[in-house]
SERO-4910 file (N, C-alpha, C, O; in steps of 0.05 Angstrom, whole numbers):
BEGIN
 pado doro    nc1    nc2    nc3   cac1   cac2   cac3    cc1    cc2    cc3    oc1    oc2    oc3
  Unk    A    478    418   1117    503    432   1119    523    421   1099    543    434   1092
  Unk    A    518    391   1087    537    381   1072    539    391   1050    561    398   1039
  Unk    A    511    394   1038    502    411   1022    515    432   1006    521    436    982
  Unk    A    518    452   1039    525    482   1032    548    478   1021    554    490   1001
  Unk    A    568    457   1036    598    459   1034    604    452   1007    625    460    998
  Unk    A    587    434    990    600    417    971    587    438    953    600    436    932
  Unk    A    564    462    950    569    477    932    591    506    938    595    523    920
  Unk    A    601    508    959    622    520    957    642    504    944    654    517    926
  Unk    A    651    481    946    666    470    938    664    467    902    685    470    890
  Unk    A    640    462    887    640    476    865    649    494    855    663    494    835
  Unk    A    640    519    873    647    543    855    670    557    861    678    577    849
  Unk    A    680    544    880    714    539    879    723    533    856    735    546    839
  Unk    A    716    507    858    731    492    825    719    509    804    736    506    786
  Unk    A    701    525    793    693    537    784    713    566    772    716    576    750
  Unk    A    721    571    789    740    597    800    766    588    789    779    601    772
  Unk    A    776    557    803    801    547    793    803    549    762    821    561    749
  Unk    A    777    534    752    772    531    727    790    550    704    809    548    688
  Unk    A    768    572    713    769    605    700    805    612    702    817    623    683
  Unk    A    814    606    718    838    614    731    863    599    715    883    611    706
  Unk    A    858    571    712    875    558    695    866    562    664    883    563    646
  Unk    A    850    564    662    842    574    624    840    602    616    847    611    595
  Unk    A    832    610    631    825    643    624    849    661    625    860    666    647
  Unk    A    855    668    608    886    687    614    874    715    619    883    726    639
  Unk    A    856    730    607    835    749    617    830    747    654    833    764    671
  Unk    A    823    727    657    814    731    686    839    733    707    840    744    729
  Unk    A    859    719    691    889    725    712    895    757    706    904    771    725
  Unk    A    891    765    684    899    797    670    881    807    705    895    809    725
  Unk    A    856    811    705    833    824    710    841    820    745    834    838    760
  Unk    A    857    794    757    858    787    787    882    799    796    884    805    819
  Unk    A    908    806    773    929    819    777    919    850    782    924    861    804
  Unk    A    904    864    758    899    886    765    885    893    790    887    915    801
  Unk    A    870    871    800    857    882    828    877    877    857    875    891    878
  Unk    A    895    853    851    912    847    866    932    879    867    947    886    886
  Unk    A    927    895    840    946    914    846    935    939    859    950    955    870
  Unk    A    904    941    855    889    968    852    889    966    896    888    984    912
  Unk    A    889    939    899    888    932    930    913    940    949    910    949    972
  Unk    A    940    936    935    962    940    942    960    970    945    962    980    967
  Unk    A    956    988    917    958   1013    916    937   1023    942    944   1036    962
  Unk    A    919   1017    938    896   1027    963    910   1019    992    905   1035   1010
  Unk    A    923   1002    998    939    998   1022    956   1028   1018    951   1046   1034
  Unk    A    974   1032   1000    999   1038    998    985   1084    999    997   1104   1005
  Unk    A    964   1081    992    956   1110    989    936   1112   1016    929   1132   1029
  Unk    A    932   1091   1018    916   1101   1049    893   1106   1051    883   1115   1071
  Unk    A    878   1098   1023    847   1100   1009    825   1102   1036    831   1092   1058
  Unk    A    803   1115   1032    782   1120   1060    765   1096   1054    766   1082   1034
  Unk    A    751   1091   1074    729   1067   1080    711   1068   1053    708   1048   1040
  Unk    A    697   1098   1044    679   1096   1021    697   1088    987    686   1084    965
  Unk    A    721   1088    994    735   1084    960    743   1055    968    743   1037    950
  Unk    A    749   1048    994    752   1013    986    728   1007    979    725   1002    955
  Unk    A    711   1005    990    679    995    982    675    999    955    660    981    946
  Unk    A    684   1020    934    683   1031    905    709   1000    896    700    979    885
  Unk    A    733   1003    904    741    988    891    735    958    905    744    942    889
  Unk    A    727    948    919    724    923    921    701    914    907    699    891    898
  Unk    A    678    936    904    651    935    881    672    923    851    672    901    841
  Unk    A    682    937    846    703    946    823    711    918    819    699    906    801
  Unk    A    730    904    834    738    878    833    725    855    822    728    838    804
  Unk    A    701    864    846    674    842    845    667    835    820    664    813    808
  Unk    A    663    862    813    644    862    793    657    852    760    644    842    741
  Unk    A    683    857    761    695    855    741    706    820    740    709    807    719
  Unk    A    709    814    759    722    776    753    688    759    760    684    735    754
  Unk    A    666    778    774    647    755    760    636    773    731    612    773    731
  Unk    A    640    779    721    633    793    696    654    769    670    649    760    648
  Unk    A    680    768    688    691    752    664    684    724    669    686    707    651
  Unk    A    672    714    703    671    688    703    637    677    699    629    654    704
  Unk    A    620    700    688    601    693    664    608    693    638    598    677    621
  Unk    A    622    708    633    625    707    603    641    680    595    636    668    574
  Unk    A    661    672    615    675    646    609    659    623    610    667    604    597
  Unk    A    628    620    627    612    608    628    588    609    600    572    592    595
  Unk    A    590    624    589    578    628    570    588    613    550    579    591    544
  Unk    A    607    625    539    635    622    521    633    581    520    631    566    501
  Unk    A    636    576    552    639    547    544    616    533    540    617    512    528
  Unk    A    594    541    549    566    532    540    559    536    510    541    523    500
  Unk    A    576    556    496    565    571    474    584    543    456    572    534    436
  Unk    A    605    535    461    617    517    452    619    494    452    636    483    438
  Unk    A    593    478    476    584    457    479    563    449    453    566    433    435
  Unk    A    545    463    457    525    473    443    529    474    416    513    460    403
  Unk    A    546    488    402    554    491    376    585    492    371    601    510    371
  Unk    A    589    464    366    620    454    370    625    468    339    648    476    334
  Unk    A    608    472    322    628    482    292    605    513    291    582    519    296
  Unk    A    627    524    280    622    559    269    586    561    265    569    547    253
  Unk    A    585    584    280    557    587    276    558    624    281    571    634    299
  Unk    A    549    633    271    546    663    261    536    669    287    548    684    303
  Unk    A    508    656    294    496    670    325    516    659    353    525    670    373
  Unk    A    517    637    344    538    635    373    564    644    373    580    639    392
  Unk    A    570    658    352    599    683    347    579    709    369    588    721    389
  Unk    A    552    712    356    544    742    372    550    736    405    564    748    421
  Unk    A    533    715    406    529    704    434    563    708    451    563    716    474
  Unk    A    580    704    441    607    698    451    611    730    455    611    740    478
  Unk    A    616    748    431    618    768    426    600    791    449    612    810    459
  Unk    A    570    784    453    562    805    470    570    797    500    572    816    516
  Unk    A    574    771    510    580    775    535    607    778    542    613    775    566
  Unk    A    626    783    521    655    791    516    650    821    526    659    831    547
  Unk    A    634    833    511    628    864    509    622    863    534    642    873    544
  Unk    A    606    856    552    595    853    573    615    857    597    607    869    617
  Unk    A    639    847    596    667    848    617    682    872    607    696    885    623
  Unk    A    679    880    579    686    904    576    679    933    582    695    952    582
  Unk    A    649    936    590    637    958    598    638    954    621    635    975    634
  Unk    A    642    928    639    647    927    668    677    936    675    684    948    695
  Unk    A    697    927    653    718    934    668    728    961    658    751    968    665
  Unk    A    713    978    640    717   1002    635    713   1014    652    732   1029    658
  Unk    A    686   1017    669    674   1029    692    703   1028    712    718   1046    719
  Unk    A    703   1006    715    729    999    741    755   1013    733    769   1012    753
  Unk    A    759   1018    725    783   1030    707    780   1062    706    798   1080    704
  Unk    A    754   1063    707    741   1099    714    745   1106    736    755   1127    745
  Unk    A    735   1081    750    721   1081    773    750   1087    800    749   1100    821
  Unk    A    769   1074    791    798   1061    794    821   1097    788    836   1107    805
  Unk    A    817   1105    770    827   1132    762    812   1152    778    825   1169    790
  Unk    A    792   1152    779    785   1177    795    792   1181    830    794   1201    844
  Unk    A    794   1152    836    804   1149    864    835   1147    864    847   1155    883
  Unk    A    844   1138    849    865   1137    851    885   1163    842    899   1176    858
  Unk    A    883   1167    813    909   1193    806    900   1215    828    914   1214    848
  Unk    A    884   1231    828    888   1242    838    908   1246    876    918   1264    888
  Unk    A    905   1224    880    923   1212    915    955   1208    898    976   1215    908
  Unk    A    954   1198    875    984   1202    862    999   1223    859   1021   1228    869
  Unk    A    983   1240    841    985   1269    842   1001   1280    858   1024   1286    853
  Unk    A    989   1282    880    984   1298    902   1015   1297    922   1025   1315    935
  Unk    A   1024   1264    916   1044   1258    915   1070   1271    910   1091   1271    923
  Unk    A   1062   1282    886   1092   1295    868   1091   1320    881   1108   1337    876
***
């Protein structure tokens, strides 16, 4: 059981990590901190929280591999290296097609309940 706790306790600090360095991942925890508020505030059904909490998920561990990458990629090759530019570069791309989806994913549940509004 000590075990379990002390790798939660990692990937805590892990999370902190991302949180104090990553200005991307604070960008990415605001927007969900907001997409959560709005879903309070519109009254969202049981199947669109489940869409956006996928949405969330998916998007801050998407950036908290790529930040894992990123610093491995920089351990690894402390001076300029053309492949570990790609390497950095595709799992960049990688939080981008995740948080595009969410952002789709995020607009289609959402404007329309705005809308509807006016």
């Amino acid at each position: 059981m000590k075990r379990l706790f002390r790798s939660f306790g990692f990937a805590f600090k892990g999370i902190k990590y991302a949180f104090d360095t990553q200005p991307n991942f604070r960008i990415h925890l605001t927007a969900g901190s907001i997409a959560v508020a709005l879903g309070f505030v519109l009254q969202i059904s049981a199947g669109e929280w489940l869409w956006v909490i996928l949405c969330i998920a998916a998007v801050l561990s998407a950036e908290l591999l790529n930040t894992a990458i990123e610093t491995l990629t920089d351990l690894v090759s402390p001076t300029y290296n053309i492949k570990a530019g790609h390497v950095k570069d595709v799992s960049a791309g990688a939080v981008v097609i995740v948080a595009a989806f969410a952002l789709l994913a995020g607009a289609i549940i959402f404007v329309p309940k705005i809308i509807s509004l006016f």
